[in-house]
VMD Tcl script that builds the backbone (N, CA, C; Angstrom):
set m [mol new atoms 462]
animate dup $m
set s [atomselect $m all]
$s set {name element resname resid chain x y z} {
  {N N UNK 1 A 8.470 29.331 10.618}
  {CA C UNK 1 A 8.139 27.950 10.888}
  {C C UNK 1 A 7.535 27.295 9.649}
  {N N UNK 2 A 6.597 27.924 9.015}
  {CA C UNK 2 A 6.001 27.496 7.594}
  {C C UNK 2 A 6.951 27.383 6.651}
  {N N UNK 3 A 8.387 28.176 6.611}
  {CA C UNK 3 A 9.474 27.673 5.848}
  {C C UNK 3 A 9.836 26.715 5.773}
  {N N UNK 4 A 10.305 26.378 7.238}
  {CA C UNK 4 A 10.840 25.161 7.341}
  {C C UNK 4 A 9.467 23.558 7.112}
  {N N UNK 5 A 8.691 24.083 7.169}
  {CA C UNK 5 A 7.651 22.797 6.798}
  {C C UNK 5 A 7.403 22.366 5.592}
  {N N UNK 6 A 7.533 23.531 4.825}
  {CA C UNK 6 A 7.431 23.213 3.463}
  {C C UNK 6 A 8.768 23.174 2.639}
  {N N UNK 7 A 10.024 22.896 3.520}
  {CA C UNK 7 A 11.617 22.769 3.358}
  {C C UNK 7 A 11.467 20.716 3.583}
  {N N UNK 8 A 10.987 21.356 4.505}
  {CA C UNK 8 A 11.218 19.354 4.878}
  {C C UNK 8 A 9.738 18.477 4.112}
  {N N UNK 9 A 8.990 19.418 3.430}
  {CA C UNK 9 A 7.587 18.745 3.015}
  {C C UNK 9 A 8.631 18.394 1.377}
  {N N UNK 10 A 9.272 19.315 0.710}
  {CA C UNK 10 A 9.260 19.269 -0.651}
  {C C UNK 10 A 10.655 18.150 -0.285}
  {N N UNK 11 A 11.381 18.544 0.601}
  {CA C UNK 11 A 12.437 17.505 0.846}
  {C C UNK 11 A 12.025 15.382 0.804}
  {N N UNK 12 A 10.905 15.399 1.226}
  {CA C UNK 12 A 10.474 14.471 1.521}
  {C C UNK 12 A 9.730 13.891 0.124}
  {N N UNK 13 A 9.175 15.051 -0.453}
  {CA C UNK 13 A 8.284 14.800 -1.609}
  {C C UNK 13 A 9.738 14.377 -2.513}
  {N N UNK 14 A 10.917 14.575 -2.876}
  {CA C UNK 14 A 12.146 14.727 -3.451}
  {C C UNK 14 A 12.416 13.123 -3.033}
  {N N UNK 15 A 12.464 12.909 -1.695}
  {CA C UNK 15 A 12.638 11.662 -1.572}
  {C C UNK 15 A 11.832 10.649 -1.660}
  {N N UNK 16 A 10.560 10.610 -2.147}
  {CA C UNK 16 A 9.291 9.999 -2.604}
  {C C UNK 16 A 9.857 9.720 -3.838}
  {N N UNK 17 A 10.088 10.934 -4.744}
  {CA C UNK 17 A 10.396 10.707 -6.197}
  {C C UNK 17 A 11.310 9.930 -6.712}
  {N N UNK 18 A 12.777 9.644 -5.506}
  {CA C UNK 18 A 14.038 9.697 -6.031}
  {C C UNK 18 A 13.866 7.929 -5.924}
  {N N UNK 19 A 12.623 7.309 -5.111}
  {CA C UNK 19 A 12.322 6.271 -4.338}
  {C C UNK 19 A 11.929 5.593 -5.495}
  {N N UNK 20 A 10.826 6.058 -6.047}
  {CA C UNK 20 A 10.235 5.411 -7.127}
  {C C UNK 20 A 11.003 5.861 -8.921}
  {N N UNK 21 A 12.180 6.581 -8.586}
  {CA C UNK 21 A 12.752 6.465 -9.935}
  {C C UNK 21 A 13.499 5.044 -9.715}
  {N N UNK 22 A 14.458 5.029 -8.356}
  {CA C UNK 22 A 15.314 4.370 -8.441}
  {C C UNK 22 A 14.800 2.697 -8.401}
  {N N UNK 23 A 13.494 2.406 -8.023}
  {CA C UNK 23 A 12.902 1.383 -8.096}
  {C C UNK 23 A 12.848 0.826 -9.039}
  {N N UNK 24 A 12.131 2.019 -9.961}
  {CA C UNK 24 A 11.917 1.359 -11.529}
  {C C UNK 24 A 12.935 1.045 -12.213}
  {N N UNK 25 A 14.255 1.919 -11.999}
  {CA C UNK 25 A 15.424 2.121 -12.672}
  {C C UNK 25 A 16.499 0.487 -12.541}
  {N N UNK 26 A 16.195 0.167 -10.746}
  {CA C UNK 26 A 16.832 -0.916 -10.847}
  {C C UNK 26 A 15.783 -2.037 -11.053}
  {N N UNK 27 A 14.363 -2.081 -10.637}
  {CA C UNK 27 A 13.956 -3.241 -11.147}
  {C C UNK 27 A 13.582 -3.324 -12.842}
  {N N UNK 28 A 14.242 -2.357 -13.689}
  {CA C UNK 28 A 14.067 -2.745 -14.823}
  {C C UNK 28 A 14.649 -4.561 -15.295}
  {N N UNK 29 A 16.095 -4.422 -14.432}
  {CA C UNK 29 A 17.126 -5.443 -14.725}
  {C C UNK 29 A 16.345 -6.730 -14.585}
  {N N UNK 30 A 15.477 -7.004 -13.162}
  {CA C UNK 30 A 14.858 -7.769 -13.006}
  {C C UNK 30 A 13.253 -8.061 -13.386}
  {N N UNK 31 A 12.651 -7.061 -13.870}
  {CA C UNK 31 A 11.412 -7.141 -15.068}
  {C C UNK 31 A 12.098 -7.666 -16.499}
  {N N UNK 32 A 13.369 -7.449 -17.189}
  {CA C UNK 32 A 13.814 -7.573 -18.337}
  {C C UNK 32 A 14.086 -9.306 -17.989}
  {N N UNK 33 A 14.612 -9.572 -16.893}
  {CA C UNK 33 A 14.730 -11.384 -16.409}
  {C C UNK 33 A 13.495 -11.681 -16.478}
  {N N UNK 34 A 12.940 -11.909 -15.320}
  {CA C UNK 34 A 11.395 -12.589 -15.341}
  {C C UNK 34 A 10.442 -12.872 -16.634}
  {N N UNK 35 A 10.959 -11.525 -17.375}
  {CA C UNK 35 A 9.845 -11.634 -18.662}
  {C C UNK 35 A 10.550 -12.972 -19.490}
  {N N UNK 36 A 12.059 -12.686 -19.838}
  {CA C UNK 36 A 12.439 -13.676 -20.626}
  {C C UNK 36 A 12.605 -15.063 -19.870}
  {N N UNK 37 A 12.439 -15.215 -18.398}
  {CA C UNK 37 A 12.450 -16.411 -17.942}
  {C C UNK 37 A 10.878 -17.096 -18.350}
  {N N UNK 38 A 9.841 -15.797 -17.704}
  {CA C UNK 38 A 8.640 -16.569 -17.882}
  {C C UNK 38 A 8.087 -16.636 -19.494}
  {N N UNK 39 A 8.983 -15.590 -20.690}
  {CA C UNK 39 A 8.812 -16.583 -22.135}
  {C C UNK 39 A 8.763 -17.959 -22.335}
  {N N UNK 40 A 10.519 -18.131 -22.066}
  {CA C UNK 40 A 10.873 -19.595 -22.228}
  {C C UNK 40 A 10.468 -20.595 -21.003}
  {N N UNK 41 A 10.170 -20.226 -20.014}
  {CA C UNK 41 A 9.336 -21.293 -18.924}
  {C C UNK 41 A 7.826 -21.411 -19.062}
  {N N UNK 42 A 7.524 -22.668 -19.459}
  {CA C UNK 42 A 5.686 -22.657 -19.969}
  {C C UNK 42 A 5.485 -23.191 -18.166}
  {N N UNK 43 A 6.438 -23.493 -17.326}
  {CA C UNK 43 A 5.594 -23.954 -16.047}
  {C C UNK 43 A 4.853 -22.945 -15.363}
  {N N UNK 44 A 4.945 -22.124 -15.250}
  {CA C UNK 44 A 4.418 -20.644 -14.879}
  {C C UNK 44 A 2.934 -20.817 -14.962}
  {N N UNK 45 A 2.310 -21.028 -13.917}
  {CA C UNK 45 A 0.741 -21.130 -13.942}
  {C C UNK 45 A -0.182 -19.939 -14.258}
  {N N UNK 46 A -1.085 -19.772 -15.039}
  {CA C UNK 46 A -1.991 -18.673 -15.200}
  {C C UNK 46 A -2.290 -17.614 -13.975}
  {N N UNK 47 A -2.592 -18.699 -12.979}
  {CA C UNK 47 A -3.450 -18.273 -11.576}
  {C C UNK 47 A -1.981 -17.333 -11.025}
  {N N UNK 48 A -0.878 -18.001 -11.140}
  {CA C UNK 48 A 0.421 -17.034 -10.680}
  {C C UNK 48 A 0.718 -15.835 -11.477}
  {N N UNK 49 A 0.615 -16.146 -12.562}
  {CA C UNK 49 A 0.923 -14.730 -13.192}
  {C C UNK 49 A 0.003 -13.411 -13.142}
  {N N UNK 50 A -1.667 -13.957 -13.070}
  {CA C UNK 50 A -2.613 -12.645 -12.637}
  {C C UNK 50 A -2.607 -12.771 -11.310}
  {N N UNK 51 A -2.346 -13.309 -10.799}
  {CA C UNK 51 A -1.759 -12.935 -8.873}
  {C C UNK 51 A -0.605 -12.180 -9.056}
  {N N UNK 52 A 0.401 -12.540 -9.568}
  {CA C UNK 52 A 1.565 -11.109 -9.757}
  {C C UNK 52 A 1.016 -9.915 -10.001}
  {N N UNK 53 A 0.297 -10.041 -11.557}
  {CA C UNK 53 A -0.172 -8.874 -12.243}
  {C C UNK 53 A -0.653 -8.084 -11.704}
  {N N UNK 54 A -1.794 -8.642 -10.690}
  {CA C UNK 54 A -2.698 -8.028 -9.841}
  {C C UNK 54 A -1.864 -7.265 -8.181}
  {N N UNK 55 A -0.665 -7.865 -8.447}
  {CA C UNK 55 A -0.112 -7.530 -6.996}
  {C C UNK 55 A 0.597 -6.095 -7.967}
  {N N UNK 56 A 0.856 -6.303 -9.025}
  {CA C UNK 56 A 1.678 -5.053 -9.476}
  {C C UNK 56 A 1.024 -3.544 -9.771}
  {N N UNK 57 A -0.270 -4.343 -9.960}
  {CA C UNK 57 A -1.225 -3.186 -10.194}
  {C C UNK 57 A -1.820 -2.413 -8.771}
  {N N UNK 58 A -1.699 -3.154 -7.659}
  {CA C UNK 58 A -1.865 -2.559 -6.534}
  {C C UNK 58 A -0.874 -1.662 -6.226}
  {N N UNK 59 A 0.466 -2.269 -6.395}
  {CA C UNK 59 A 1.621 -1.267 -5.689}
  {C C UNK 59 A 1.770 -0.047 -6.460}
  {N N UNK 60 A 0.981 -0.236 -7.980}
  {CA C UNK 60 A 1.206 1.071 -8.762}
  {C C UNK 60 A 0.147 2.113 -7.992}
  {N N UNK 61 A -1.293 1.428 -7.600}
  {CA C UNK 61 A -2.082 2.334 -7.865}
  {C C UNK 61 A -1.997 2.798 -6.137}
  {N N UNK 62 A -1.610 2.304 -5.460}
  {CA C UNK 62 A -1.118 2.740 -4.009}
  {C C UNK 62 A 0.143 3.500 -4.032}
  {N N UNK 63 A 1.078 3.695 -5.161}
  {CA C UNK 63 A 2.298 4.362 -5.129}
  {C C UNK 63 A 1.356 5.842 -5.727}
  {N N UNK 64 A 0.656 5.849 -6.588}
  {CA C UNK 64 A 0.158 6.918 -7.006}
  {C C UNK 64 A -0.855 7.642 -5.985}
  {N N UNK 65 A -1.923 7.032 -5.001}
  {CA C UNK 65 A -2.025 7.675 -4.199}
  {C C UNK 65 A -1.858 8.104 -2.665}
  {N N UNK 66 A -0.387 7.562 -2.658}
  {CA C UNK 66 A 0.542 7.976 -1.951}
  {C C UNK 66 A 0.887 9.474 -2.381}
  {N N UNK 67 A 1.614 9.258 -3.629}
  {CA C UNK 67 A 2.298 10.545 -4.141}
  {C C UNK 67 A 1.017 11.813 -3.916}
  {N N UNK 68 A -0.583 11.500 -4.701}
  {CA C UNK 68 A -0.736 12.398 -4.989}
  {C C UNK 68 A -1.494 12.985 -3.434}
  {N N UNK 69 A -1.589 12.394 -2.682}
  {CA C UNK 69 A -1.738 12.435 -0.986}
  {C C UNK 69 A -0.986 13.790 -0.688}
  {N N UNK 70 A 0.319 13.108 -0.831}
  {CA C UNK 70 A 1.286 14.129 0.133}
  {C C UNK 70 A 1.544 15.305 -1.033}
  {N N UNK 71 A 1.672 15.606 -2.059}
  {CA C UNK 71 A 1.093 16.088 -2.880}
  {C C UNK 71 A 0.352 17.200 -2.750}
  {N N UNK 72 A -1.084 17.012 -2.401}
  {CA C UNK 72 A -1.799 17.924 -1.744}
  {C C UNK 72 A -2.125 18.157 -0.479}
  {N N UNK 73 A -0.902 17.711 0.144}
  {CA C UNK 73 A -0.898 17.970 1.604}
  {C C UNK 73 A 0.176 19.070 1.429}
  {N N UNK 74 A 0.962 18.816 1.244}
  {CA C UNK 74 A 2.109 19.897 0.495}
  {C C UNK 74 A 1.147 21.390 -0.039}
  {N N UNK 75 A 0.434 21.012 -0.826}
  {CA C UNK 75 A -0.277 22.595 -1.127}
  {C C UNK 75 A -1.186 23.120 0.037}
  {N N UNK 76 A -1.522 22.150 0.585}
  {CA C UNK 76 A -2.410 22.622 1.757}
  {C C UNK 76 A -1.751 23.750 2.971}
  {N N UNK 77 A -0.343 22.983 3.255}
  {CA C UNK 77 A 0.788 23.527 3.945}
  {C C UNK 77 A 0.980 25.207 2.808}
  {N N UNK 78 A 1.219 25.340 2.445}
  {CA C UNK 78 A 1.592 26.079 1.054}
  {C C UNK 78 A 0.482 27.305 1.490}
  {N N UNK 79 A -1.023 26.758 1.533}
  {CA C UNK 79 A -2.108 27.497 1.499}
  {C C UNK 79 A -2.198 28.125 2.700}
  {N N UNK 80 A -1.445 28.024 3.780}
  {CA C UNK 80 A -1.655 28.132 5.252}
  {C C UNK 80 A -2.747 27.383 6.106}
  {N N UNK 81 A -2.977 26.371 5.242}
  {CA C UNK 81 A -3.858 25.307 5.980}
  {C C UNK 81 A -2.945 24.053 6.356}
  {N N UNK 82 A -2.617 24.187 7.761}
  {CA C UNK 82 A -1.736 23.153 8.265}
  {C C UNK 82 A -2.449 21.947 8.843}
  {N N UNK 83 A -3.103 22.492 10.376}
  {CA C UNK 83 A -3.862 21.651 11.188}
  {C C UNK 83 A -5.564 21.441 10.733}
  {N N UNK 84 A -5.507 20.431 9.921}
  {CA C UNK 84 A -7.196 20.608 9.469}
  {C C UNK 84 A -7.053 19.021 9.672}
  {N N UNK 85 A -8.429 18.526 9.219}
  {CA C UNK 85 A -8.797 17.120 9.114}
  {C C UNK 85 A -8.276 16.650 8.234}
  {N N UNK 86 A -8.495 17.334 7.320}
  {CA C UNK 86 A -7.740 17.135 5.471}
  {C C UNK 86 A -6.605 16.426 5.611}
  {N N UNK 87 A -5.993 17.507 6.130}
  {CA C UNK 87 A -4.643 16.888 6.322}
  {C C UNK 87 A -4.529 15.612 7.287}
  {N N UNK 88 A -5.113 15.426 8.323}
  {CA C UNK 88 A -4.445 14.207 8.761}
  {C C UNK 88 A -4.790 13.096 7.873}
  {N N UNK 89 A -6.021 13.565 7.081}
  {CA C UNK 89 A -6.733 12.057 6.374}
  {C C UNK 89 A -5.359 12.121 4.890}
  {N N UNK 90 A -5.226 13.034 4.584}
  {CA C UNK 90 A -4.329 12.894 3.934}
  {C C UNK 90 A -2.746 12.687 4.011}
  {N N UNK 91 A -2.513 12.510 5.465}
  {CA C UNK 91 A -0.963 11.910 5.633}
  {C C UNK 91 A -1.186 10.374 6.314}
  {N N UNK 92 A -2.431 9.938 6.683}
  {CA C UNK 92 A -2.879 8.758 6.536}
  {C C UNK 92 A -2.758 8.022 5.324}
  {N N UNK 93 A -3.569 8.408 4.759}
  {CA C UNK 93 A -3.681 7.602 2.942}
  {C C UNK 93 A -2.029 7.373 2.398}
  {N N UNK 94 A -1.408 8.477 2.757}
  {CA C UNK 94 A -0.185 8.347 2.348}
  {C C UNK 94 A 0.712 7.805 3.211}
  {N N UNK 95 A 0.248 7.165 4.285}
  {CA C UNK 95 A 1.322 6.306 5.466}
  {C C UNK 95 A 0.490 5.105 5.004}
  {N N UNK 96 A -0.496 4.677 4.989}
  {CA C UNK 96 A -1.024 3.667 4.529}
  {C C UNK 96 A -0.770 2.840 2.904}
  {N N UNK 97 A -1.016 4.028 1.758}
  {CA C UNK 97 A -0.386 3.760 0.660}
  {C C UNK 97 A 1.335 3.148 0.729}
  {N N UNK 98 A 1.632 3.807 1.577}
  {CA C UNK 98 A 3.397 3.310 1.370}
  {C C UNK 98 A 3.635 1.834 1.980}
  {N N UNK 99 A 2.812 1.653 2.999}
  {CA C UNK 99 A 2.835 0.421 3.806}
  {C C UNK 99 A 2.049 -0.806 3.091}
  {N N UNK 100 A 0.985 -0.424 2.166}
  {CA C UNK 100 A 0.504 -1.145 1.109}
  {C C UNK 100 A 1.521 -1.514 0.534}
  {N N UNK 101 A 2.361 -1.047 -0.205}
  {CA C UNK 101 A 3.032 -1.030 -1.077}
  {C C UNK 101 A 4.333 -2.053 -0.395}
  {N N UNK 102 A 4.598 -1.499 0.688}
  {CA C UNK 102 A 5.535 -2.355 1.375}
  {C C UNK 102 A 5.293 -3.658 1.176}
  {N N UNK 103 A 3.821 -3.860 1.501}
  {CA C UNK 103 A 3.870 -5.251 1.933}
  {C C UNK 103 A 3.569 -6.122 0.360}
  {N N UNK 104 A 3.184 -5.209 -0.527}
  {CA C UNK 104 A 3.218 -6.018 -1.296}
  {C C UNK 104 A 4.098 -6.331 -2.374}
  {N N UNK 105 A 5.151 -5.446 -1.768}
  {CA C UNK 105 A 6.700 -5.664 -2.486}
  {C C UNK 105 A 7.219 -6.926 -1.711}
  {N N UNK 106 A 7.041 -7.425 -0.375}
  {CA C UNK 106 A 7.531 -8.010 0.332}
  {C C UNK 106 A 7.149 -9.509 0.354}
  {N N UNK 107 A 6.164 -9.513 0.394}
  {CA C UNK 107 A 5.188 -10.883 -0.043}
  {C C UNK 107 A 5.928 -11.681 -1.040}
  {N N UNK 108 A 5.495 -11.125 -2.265}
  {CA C UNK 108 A 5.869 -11.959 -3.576}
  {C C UNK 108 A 7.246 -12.351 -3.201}
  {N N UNK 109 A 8.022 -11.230 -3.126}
  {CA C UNK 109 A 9.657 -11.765 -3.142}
  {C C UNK 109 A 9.754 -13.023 -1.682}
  {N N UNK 110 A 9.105 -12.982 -0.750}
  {CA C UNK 110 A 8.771 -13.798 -0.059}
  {C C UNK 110 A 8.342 -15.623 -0.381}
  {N N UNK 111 A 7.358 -14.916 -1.285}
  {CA C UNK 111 A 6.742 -16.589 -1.627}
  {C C UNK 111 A 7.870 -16.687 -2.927}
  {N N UNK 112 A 8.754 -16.406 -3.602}
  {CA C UNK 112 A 9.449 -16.656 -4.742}
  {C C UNK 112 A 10.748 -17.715 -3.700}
  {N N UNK 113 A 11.058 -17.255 -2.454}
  {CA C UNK 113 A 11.820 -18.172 -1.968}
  {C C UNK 113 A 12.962 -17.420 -1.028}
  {N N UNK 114 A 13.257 -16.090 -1.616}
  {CA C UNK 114 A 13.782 -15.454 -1.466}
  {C C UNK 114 A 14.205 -14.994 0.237}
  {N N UNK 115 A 15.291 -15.202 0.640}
  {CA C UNK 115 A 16.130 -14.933 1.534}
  {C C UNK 115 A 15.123 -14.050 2.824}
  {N N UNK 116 A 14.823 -14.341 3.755}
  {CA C UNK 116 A 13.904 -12.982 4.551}
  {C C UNK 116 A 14.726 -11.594 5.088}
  {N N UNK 117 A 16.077 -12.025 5.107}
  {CA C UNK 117 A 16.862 -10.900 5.340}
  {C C UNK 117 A 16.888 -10.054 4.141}
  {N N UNK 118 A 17.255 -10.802 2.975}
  {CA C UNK 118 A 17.372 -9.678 1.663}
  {C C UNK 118 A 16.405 -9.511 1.419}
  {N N UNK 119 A 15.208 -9.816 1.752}
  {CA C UNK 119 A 13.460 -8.905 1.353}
  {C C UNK 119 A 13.280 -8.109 2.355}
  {N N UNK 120 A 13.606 -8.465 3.777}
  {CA C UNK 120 A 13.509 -6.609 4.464}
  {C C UNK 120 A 13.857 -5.556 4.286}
  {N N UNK 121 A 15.311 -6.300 3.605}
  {CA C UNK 121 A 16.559 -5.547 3.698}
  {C C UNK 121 A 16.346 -4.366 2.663}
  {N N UNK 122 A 15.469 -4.802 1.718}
  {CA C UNK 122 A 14.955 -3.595 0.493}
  {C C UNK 122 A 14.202 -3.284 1.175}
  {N N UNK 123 A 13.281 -3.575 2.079}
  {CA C UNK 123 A 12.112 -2.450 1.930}
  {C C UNK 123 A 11.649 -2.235 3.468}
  {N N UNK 124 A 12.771 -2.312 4.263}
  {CA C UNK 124 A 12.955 -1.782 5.259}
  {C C UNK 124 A 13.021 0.279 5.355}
  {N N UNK 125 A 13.487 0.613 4.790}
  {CA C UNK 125 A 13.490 1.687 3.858}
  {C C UNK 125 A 11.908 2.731 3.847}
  {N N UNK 126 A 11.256 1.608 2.707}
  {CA C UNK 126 A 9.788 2.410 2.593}
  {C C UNK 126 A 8.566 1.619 4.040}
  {N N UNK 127 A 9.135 1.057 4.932}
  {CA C UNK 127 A 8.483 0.727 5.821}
  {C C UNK 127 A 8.412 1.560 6.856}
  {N N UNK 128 A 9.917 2.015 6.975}
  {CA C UNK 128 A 10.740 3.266 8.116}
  {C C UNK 128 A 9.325 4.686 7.375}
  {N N UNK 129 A 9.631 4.742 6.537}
  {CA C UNK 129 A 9.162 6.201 5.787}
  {C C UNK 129 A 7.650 6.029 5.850}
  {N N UNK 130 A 7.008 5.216 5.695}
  {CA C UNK 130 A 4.939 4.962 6.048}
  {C C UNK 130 A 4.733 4.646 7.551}
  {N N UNK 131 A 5.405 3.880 8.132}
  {CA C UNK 131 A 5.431 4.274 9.598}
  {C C UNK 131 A 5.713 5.677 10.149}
  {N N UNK 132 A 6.793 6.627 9.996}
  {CA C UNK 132 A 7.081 7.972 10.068}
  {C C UNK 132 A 5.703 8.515 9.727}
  {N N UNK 133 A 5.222 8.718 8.216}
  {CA C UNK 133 A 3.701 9.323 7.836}
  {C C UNK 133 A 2.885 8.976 9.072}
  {N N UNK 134 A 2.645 7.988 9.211}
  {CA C UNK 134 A 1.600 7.527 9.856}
  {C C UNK 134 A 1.313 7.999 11.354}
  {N N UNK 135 A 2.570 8.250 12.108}
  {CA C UNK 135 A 3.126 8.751 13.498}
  {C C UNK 135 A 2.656 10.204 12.832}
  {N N UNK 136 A 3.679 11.085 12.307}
  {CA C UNK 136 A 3.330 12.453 11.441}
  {C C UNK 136 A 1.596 12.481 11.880}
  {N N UNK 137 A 0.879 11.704 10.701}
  {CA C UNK 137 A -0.618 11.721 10.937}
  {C C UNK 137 A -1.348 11.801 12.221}
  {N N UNK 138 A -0.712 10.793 13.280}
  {CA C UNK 138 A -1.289 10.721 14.431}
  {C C UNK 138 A -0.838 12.036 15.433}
  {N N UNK 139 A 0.512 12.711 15.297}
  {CA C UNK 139 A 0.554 14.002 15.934}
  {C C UNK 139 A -0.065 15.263 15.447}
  {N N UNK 140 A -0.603 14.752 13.940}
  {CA C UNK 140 A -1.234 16.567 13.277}
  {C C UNK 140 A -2.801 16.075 13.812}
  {N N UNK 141 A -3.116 15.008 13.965}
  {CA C UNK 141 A -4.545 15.104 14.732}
  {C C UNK 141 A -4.268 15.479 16.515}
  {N N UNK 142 A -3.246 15.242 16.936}
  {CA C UNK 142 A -3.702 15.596 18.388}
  {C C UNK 142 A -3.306 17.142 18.459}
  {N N UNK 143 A -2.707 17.227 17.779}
  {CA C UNK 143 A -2.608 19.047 17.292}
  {C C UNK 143 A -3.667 19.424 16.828}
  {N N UNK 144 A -4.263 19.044 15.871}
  {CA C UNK 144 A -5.903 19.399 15.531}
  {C C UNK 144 A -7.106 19.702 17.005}
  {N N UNK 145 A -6.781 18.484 17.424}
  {CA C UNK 145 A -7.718 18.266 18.198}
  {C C UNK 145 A -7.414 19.589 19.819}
  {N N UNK 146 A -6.140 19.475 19.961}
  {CA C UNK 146 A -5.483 20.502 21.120}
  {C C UNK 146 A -6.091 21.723 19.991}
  {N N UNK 147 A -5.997 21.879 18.942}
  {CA C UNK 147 A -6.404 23.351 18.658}
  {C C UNK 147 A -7.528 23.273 18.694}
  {N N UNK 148 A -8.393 22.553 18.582}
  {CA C UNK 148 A -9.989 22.816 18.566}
  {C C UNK 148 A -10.740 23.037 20.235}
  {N N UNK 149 A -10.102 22.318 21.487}
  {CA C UNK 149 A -10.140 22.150 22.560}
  {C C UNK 149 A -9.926 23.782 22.597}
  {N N UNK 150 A -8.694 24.288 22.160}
  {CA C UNK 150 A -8.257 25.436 22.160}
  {C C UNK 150 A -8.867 26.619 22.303}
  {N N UNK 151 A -10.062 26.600 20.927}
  {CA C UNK 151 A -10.865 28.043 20.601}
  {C C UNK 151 A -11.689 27.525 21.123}
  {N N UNK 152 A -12.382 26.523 22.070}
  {CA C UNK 152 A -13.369 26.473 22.916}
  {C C UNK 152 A -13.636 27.355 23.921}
  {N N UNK 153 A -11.418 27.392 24.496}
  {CA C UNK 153 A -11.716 27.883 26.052}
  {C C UNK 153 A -11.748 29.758 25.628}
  {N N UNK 154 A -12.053 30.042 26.896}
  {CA C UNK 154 A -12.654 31.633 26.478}
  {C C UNK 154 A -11.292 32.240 27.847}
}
mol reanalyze $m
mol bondsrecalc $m
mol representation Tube
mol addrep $m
């Protein structure tokens, strides 16, 4: 059974990675636009651009502790520590980090004008996958909690 958990843990961690290569990979096209739009466009207000900045720096630093969440939830599994607190707080942070991230991928492209179907439509995706964590989280606590109920009874 611990095979298969840490089959579908590294599987998942694989698809974390492949998430945020392919992000960067295709929003290079559209970081390489924006920059040269907002060169040659002086209308671009200050207050908008450190509201971006600041939205970009969130989704980084919520993508990172996302990753490094499940991460060491993964070694925990690894360690034969499955059902602990640790862990649920740590597949929390990481259902929460992803849903951070969601929303603040979703927003901006939102207020830019942008279509509401083609802004779900990307990140429908990492919404499915931090909702999943988050469910995940809420069944390794009632498993926690059924095991602790557990070594009570005699």
């Amino acid at each position: 059974m611990k095979k298969k958990l840490n089959l579908f843990c590294v599987l998942m961690l694989l698809l974390m990675v492949a998430q945020v290569v392919t992000t960067f990979v295709m929003g290079a096209d559209a970081f390489q636009e924006g920059w040269q739009k907002g060169a040659s466009d002086q209308a671009t207000s200050g207050w908008t651009a450190l509201i971006g900045f600041l939205f970009g720096i969130a989704v980084i630093l919520a993508a990172i502790v996302s990753f490094v969440c499940f991460l060491r939830f993964i070694l925990n599994v690894n360690q034969n520590s499955v059902l602990t607190g640790e862990n649920v707080n740590l597949l929390r942070l990481t259902g929460i980090g992803l849903l951070i991230i969601t929303v603040f991928i979703l927003c901006p492209t939102l207020w830019e004008g942008e279509n509401f179907a083609v802004a779900f439509d990307e990140t429908i995706g990492l919404m499915i996958f931090s909702v999943f964590n988050l469910i995940v989280a809420e069944a390794f606590a009632i498993g926690l909690k059924l095991k602790e109920e557990q070594e009570l009874t005699i």
